[in-house]
FITORDREN-597560 format. One record per residue: residue in one letter; z, y, x of N, C-alpha, C in turn. Coordinates in pm, whole numbers, padded with zeros to 5 digits, always signed. Layout:
! FITORDREN-597560
AZYXZYXZYX ...
! end
This chain:
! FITORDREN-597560
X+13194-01053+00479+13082-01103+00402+12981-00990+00376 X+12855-01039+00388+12759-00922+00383+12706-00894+00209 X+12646-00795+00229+12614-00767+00074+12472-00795+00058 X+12445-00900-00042+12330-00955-00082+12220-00839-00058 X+12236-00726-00101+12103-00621-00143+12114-00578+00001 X+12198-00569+00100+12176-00535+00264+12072-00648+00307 X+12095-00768+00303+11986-00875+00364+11856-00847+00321 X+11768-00870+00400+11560-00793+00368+11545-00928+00371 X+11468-00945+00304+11367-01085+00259+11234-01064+00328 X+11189-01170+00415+11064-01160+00494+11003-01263+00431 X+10896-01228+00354+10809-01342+00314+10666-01350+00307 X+10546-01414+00386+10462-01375+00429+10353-01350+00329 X+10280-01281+00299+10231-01229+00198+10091-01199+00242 X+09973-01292+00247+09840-01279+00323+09746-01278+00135 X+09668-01147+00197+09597-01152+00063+09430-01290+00090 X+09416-01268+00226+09288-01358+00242+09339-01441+00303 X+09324-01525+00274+09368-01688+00327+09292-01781+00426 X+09299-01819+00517+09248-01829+00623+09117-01976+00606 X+09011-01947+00608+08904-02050+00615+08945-02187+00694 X+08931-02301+00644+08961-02397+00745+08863-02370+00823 X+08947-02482+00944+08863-02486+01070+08726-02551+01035 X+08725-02702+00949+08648-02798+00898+08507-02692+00842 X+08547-02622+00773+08470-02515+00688+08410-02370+00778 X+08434-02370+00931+08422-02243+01009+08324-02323+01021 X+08374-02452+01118+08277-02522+01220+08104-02596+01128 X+08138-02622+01008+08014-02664+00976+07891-02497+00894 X+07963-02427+00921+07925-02280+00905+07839-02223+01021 X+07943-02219+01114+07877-02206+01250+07814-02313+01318 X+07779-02468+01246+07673-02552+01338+07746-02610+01449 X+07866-02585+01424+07960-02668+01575+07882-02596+01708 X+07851-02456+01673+07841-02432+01836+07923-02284+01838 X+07980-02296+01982+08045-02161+02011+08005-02011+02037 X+08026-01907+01952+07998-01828+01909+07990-01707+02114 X+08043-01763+02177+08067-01703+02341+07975-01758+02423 X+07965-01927+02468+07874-01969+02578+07759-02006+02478 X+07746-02041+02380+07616-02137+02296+07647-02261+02319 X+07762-02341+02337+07731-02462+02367+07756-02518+02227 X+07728-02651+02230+07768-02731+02079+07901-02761+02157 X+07991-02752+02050+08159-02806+02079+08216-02921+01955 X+08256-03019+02058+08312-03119+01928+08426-03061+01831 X+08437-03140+01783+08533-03067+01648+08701-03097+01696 X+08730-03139+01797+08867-03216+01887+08855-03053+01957 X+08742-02990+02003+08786-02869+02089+08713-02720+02047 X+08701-02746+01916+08670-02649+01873+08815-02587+01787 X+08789-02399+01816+08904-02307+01728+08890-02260+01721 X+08938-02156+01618+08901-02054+01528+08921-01891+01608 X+08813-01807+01637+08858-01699+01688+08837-01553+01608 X+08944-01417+01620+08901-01330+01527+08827-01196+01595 X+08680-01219+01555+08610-01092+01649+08662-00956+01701 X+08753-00922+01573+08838-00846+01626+08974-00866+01596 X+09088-00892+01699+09210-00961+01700+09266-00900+01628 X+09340-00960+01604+09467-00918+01449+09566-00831+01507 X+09517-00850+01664+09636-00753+01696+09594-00590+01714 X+09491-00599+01709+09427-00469+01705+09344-00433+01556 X+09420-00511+01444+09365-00479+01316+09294-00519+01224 X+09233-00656+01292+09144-00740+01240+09232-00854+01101 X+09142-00863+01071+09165-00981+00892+09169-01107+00960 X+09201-01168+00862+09165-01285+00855+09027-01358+00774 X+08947-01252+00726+08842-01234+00642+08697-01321+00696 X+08644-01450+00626+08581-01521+00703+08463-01403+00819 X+08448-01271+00756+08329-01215+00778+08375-01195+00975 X+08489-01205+00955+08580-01127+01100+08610-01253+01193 X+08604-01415+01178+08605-01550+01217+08519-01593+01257 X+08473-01630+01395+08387-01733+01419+08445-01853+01486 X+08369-01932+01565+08386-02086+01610+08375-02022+01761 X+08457-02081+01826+08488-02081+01946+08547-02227+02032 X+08485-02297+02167+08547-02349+02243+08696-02316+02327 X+08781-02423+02327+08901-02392+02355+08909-02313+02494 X+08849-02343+02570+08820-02249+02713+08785-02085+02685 X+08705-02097+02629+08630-01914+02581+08715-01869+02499 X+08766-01931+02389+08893-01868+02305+09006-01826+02376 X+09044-01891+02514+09165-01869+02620+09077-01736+02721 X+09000-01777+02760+08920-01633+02832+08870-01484+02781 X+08870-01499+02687+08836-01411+02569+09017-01315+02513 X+09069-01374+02548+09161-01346+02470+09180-01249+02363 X+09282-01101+02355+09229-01071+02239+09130-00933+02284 X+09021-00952+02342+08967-00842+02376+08814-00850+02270 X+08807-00758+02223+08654-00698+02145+08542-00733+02178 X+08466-00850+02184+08342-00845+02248+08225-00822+02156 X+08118-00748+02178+08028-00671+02091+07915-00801+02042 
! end
């Protein structure tokens, strides 16, 4: 039997909380922040200018609106 104080507790702990999508897209005008097109709200998603995997927030300032195609082409690379 293991000892309670050996087991680590993972519990996710986000200080900025992530903007809905509903609330990106009427922000950004329902158009995609990569080609300019208007994107319906069925294929529109949320992308982070600079990826979380390289350090980025979840901070609306760091979120724009993206089409599901350009969000997959884009992946997590920096675009200026």
């Amino acid at each position: 039997m293991r000892n309670r104080r050996s087991i680590k507790r993972y519990r996710y702990s986000s200080k900025t909380k992530k903007i809905p999508l509903r609330t990106l897209y009427a922000r950004d005008n329902g158009v995609c922040a990569w080609c300019g097109k208007e994107v319906p709200f069925y294929l529109a998603t949320r992308d982070h200018r600079i990826p979380k995997s390289k350090g980025g927030s979840n901070k609306s300032s760091n979120l724009q609106l993206m089409c599901f195609l350009c969000n997959q082409l884009k992946g997590n690379a920096i675009v200026a």
